[in-house]
ZAPARO-948755 format. One record per atom (N, C-alpha, C, O): residue in one letter; atom name; x, y, z. Coordinates in steps of 0.05 Angstrom, whole numbers, plus 5000, padded with zeros to 4 digits. Example, Ala and Ser with C-alpha at 12.3 -4.5 7.8 and 13.67 -1.06 7.14 Angstrom:
   r    a      x      y      z
   A    N   5264   4886   5156
   A   CA   5246   4910   5156
   A    C   5264   4934   5156
   A    O   5285   4934   5169
   S    N   5257   4955   5142
   S   CA   5273   4979   5143
   S    C   5258   5001   5157
   S    O   5268   5023   5161
This chain:
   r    a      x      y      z
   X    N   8161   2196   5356
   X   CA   8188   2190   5358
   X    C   8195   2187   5388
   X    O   8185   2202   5405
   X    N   8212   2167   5394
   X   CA   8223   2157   5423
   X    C   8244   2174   5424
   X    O   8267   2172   5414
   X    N   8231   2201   5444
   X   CA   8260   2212   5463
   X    C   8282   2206   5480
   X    O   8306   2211   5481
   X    N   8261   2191   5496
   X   CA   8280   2177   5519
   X    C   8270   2151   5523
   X    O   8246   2147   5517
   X    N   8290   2124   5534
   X   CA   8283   2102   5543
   X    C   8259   2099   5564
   X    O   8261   2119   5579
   X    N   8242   2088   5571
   X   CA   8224   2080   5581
   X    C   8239   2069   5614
   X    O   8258   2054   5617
   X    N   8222   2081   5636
   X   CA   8229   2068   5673
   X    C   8241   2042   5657
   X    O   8231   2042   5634
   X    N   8258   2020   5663
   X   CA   8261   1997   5668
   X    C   8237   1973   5692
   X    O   8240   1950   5699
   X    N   8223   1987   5695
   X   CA   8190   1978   5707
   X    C   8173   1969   5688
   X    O   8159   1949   5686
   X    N   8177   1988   5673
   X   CA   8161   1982   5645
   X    C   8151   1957   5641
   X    O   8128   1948   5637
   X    N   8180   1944   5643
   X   CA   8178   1913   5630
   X    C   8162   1897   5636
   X    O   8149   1883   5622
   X    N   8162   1900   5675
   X   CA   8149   1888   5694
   X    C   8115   1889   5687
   X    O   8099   1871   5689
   X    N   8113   1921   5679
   X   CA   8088   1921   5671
   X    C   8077   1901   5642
   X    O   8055   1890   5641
   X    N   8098   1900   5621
   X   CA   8098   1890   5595
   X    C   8089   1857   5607
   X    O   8069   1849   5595
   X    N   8097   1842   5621
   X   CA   8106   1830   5632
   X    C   8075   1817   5642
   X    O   8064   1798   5630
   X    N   8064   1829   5660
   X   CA   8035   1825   5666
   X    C   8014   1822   5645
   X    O   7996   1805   5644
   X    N   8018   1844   5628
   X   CA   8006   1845   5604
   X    C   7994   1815   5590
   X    O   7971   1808   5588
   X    N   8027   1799   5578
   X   CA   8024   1778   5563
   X    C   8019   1760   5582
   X    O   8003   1743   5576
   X    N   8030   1756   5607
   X   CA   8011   1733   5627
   X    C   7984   1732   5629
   X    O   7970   1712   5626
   X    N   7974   1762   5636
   X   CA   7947   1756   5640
   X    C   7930   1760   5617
   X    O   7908   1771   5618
   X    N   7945   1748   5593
   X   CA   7935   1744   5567
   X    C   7909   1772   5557
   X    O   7886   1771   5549
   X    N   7928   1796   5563
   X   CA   7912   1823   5553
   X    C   7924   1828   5526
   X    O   7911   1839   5509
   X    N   7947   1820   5523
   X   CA   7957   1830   5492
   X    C   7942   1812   5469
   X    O   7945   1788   5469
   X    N   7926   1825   5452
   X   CA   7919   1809   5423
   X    C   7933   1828   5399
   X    O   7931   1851   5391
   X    N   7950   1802   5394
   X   CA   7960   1809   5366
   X    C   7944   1800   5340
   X    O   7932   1779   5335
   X    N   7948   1823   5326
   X   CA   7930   1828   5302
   X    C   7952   1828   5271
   X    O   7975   1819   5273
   X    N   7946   1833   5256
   X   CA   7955   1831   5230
   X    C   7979   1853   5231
   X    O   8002   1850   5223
   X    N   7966   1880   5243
   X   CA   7984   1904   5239
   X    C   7984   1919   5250
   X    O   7990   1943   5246
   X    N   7972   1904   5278
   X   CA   7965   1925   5303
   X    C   7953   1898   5327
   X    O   7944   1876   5321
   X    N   7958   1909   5356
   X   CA   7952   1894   5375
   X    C   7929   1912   5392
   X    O   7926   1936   5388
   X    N   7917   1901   5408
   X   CA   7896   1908   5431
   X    C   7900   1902   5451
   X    O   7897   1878   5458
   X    N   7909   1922   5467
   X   CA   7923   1912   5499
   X    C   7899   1920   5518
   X    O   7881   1937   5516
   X    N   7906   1901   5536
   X   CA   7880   1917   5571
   X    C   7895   1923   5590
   X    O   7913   1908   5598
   X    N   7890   1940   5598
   X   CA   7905   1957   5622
   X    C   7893   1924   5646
   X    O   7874   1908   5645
   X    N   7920   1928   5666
   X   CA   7915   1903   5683
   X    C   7891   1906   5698
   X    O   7883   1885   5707
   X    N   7876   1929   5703
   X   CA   7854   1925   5721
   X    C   7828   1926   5700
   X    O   7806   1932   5709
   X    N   7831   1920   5664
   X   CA   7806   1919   5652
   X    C   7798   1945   5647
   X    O   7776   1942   5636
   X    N   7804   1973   5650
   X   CA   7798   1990   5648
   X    C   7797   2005   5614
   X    O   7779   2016   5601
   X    N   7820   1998   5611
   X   CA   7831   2021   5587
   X    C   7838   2000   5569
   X    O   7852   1982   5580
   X    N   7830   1995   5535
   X   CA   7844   1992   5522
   X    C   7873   2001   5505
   X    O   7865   2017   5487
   X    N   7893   1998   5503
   X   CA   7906   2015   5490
   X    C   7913   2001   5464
   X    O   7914   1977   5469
   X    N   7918   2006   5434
   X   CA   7922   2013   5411
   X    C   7947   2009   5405
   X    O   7956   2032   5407
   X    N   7972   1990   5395
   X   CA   7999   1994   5381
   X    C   7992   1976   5354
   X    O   7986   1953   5348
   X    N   8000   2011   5336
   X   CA   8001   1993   5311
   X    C   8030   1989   5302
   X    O   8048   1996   5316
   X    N   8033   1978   5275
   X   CA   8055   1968   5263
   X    C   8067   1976   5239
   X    O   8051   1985   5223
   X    N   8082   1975   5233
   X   CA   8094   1967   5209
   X    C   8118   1972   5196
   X    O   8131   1993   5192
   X    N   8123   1945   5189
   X   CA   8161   1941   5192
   X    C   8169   1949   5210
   X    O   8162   1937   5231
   X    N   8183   1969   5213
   X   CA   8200   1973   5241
   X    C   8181   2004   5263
   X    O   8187   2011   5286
   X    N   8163   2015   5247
   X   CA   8152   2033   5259
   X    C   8121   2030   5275
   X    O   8100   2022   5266
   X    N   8129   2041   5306
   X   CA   8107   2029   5324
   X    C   8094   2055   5332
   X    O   8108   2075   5331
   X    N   8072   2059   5338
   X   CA   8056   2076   5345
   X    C   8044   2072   5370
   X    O   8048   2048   5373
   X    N   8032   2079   5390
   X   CA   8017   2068   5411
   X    C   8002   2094   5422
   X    O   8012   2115   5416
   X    N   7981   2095   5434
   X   CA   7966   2106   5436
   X    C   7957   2109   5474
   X    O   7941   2124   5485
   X    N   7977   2087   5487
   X   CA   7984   2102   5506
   X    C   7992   2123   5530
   X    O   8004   2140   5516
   X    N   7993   2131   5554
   X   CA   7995   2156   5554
   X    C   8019   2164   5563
   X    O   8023   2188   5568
   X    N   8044   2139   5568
   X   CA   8069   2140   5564
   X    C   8089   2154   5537
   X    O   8109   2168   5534
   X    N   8068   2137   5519
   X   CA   8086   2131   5488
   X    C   8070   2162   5481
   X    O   8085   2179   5471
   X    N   8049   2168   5484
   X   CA   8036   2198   5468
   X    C   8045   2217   5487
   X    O   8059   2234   5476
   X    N   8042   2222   5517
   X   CA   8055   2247   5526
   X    C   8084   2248   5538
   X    O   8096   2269   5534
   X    N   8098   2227   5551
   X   CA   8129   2223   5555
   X    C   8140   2219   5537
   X    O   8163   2227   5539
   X    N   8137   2212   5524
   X   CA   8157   2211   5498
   X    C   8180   2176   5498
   X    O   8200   2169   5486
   X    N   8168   2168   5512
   X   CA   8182   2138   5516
   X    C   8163   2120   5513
   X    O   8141   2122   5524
   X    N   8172   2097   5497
   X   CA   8153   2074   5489
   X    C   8136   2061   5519
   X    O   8149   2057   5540
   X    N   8113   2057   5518
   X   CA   8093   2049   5546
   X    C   8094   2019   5539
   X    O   8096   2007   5518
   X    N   8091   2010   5563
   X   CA   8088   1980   5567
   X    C   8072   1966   5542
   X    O   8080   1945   5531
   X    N   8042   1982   5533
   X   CA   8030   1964   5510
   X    C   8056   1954   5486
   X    O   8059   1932   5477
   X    N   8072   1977   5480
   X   CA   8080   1971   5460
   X    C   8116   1947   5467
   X    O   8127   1928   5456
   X    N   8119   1963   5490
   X   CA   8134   1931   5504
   X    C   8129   1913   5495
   X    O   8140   1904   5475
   X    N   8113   1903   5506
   X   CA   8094   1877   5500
   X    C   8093   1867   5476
   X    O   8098   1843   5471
   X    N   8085   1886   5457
   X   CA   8080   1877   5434
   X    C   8107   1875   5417
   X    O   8104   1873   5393
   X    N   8133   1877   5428
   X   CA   8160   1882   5421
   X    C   8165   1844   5431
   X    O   8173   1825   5418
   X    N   8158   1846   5452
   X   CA   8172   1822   5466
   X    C   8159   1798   5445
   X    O   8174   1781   5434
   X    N   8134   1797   5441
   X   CA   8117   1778   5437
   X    C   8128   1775   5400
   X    O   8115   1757   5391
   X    N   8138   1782   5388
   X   CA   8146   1789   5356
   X    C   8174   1782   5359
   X    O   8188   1780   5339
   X    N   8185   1778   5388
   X   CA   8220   1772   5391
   X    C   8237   1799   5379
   X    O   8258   1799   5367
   X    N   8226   1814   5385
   X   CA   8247   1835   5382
   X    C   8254   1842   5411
   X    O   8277   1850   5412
   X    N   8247   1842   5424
   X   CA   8256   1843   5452
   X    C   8250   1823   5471
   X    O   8228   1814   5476
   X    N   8282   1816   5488
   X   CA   8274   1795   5507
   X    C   8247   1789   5526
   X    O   8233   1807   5535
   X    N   8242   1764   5530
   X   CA   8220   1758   5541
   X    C   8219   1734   5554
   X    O   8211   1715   5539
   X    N   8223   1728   5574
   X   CA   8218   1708   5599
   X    C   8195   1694   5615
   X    O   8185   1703   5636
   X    N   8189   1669   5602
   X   CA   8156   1664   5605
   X    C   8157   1657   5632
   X    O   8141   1666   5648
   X    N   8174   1641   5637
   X   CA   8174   1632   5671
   X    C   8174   1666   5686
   X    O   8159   1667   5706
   X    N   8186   1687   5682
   X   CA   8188   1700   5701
   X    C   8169   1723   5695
   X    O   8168   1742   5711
   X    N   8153   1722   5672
   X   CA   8132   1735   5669
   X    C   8108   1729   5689
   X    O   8092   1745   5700
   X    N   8110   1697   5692
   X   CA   8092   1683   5699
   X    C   8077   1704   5731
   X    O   8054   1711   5737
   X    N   8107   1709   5747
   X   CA   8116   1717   5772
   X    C   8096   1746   5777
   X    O   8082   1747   5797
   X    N   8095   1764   5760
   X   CA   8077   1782   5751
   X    C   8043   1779   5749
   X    O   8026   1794   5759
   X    N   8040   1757   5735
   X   CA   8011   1747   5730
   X    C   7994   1768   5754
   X    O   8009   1776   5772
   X    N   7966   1776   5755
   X   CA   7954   1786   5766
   X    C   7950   1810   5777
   X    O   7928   1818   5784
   X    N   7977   1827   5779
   X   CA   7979   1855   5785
   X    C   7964   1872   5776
   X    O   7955   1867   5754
   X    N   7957   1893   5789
   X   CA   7946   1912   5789
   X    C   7961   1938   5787
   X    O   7964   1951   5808
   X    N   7974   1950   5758
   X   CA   7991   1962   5755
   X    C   7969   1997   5763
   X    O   7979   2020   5768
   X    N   7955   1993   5762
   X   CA   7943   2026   5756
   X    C   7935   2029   5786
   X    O   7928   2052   5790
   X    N   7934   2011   5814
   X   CA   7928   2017   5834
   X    C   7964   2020   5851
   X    O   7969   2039   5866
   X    N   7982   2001   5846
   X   CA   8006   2017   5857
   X    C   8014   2039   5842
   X    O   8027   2056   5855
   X    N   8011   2046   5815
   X   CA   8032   2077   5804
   X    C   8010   2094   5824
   X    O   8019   2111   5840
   X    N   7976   2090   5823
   X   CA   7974   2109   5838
   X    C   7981   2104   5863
   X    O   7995   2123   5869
   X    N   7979   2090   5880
   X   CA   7997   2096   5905
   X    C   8012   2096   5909
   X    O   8014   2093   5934
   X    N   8032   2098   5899
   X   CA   8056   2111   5899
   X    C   8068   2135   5873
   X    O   8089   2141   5863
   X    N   8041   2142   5869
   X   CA   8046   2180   5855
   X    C   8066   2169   5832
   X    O   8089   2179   5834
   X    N   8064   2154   5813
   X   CA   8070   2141   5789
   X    C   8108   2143   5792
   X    O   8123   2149   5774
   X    N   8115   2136   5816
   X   CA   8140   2138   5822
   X    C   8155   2106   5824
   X    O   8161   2094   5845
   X    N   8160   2097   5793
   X   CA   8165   2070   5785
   X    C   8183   2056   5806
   X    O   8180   2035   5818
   X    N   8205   2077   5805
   X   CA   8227   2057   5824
   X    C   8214   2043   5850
   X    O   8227   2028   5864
């Protein structure tokens, strides 16, 4: 269960995701890659209930970018291809760590 809303960064991260074509959607579940290829993460589905296996969505208690992603891409949540585009290539797991996972 989602306690709290997710950084508004998130997106940015969601964002990288479907540019650099890491999100595969599946029948009833997707396979996301962390932007530097490292980590797969896991969101499954069904009807309106999402699971993710992230370490946002499993220990903060707020939906993590995989499952962003997989929100945006199904049109349940907005999604902007031109300004996704803008994102393409980032390296999300080398700035949270340098800057001590401090989104703003």
């Amino acid at each position: 269960m989602m306690k709290k809303f997710p950084p508004i960064e998130k997106i940015l991260e969601a964002y990288t995701a479907i540019a650099d074509g890491h999100v595969k959607l599946e029948n009833d579940q997707a396979l996301i890659t962390s932007s530097n290829e490292a980590k797969t993460y896991t969101v499954t589905f069904h009807d309106n209930t999402y699971t993710s296996n992230d370490n946002a969505s499993y220990w903060q208690g707020y939906l993590g970018y995989p499952g962003i992603a997989v929100l945006m891409l199904q049109g349940k949540l907005p999604y902007n291809k031109e300004l996704a585009q803008q994102f393409a290539g980032v390296d999300w797991n080398k700035i949270n760590q340098e800057y001590k996972r401090n989104y703003a």
